[in-house]
N, C-alpha and C positions, 0 to 999 in steps of 0.2 A: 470750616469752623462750625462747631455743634452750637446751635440755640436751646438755650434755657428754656423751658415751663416757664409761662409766664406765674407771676406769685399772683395766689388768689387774694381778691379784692377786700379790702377793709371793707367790716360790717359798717352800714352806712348808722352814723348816730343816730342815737335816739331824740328826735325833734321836740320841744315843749314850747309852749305856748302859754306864757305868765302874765293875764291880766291884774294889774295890782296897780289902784292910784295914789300908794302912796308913795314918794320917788327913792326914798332912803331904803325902806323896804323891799321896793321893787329892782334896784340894783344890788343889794347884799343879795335876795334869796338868787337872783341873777348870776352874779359871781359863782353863791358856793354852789351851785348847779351847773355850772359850766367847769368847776375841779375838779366834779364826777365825772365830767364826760358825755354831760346833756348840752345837746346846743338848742341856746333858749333863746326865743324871740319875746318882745314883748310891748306891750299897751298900755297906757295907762288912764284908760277908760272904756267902758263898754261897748260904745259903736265902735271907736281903733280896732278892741279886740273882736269885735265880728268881723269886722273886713278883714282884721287879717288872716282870721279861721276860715274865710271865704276862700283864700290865696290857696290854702290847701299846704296838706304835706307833714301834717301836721299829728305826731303821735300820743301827743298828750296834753290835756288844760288842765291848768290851773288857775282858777277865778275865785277872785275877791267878791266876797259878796254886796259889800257897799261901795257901788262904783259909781260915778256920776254918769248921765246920761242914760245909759241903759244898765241897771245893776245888774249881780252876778247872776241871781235867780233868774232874769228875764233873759239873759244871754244866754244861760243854760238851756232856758227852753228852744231856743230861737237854734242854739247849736242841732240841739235834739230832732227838729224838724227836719232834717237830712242826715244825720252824722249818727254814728254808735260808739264813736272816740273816747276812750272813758277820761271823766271830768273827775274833778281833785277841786272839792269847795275852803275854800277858807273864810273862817268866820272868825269874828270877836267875843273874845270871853263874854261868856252870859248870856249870848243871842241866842239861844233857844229855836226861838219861833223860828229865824233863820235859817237855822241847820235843816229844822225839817223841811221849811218850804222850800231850801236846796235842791235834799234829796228829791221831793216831791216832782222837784221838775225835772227829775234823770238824773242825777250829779251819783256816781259809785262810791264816792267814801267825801271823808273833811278833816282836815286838821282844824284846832283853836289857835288863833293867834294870840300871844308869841307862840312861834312852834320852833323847836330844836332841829337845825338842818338834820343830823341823824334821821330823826324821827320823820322830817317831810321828805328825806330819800326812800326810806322804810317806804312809806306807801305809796310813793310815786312806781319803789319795784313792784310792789305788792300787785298793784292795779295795771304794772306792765304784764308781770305775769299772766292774771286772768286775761288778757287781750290776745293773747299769742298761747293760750290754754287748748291742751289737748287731751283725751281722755286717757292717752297711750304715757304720760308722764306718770313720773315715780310719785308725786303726791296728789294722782285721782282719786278719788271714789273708783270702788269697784261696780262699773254699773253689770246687772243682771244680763244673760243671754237672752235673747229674744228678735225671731224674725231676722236671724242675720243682727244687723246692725242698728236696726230702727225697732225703737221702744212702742208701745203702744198702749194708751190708759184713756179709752173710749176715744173721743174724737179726736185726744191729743198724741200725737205722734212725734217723736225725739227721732232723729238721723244721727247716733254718734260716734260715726263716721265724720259727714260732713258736717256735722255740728248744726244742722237747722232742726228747726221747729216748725210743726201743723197744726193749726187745731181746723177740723174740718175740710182738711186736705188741701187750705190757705196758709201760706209761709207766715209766720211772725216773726217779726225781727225784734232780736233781745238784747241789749245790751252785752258786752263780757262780763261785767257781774252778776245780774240778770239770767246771763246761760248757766254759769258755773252753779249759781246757787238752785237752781230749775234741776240741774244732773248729779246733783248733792241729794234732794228730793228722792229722785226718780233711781236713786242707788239706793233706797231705803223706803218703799213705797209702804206703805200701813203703820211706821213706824213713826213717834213721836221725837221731832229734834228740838233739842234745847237752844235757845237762842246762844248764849255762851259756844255751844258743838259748832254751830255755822258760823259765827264770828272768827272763830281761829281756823274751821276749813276752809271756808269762803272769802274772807277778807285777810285771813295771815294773821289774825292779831294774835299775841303773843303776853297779852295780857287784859283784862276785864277791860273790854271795849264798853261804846254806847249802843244798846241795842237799838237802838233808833234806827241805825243803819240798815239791821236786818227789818223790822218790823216794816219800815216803806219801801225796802225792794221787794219786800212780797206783795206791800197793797199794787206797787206795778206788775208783778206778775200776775194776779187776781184778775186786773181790769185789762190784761190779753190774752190769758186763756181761760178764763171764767171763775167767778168765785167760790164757787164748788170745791174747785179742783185742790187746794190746802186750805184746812182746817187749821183754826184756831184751838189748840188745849190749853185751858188759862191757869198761867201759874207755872206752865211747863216748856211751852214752846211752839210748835207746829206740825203738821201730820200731811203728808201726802196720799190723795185718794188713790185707791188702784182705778 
């Protein structure tokens, strides 16, 4: 008797991880995320949510920003401290200040609560993609030839290939939004980009986003590879030094 091939393995899910103290909220966004085909664990408080980030296995956060115990900005950083997991903030209409000091502490994008499941899939993919981002996809940047495969702009150096970063022939580790929006740059060196350009390259949006997003993953890129290194043109957007 002839044996079958065995059938290749189902892609393992896409793991999330939904800090959200509030209970009504935090089981609907629950549900309609597990119809898509995420399987979601979840907290509902900030120290739960860090142990359970600690557990591991974990492909995606999403974190409330006003959480008891430890809130979402403080969890963020404490994630950041080991992890490049990209985080998904949710904040409340008006919080401002919040969004930024989100981002500030590592978070790659935010929805406003209320947010339209659509909409919170939209960037949950969005932020899947840059994670699992490679230059060889159909919607890279053409980045220049140079040295093989390593870019080179004085002491910073780009492998993209293996996707890392030098500056002074020490690795820096970048986020996946962080990388992607760094080799958006480094596709366009001397060239001014308009915040709007990297919002829809970089983050997917698909309509007048909040530049706020772009604006503090560059002050993170600034304060790892030097602030030199992109220029402010005010009024217009950003410039990459050669």
């Amino acid at each position: 008797m002839s044996s079958s091939a065995p059938s290749p393995a189902a892609p393992h899910p896409v793991r999330v991880l939904l800090v959200e103290d509030d209970d009504l909220m935090r089981r609907s966004f629950a549900v309609a995320l597990e119809r898509y085909g995420y399987e979601v664990a979840v907290a509902a408080d900030g120290l739960a949510g860090l142990e359970a980030f600690r557990e591991g296995g974990f492909d995606l956060l999403i974190l409330d920003v006003m959480l008891p115990g430890l809130d979402g900005i403080g969890l963020c950083r404490r994630v950041r401290e080991s992890s490049l997991v990209p985080v998904l903030m949710m904040s409340a209409r008006g919080d401002g200040l919040d969004v930024v000091a989100g981002l500030e502490a590592g978070a790659d994008d935010y929805v406003v609560k209320p947010v339209d499941t659509y909409v919170l899939v939209a960037r949950i993919r969005s932020l899947l993609r840059r994670a699992t981002y490679t230059p060889a996809a159909s919607s890279a940047p053409e980045l220049p030839a140079e040295q093989g495969e390593l870019l080179t702009f004085g002491e910073l150096s780009i492998d993209t290939s293996g996707l890392e970063v030098f500056v002074s022939g020490a690795p820096v580790a970048l986020t996946p939004t962080e990388l992607k929006l760094l080799l958006a740059f480094a596709a366009h060196p001397g060239v001014v980009l308009e915040r709007h350009t990297l919002l829809r390259d970089v983050w997917e949006y698909g309509w007048d986003g909040d530049s706020r997003v772009v604006d503090l993953c560059v002050q993170r890129l600034r304060k790892k590879l030097g602030r030199e290194r992109i220029e402010t043109v005010r009024g217009f957007g950003y410039k990459f030094r050669r």
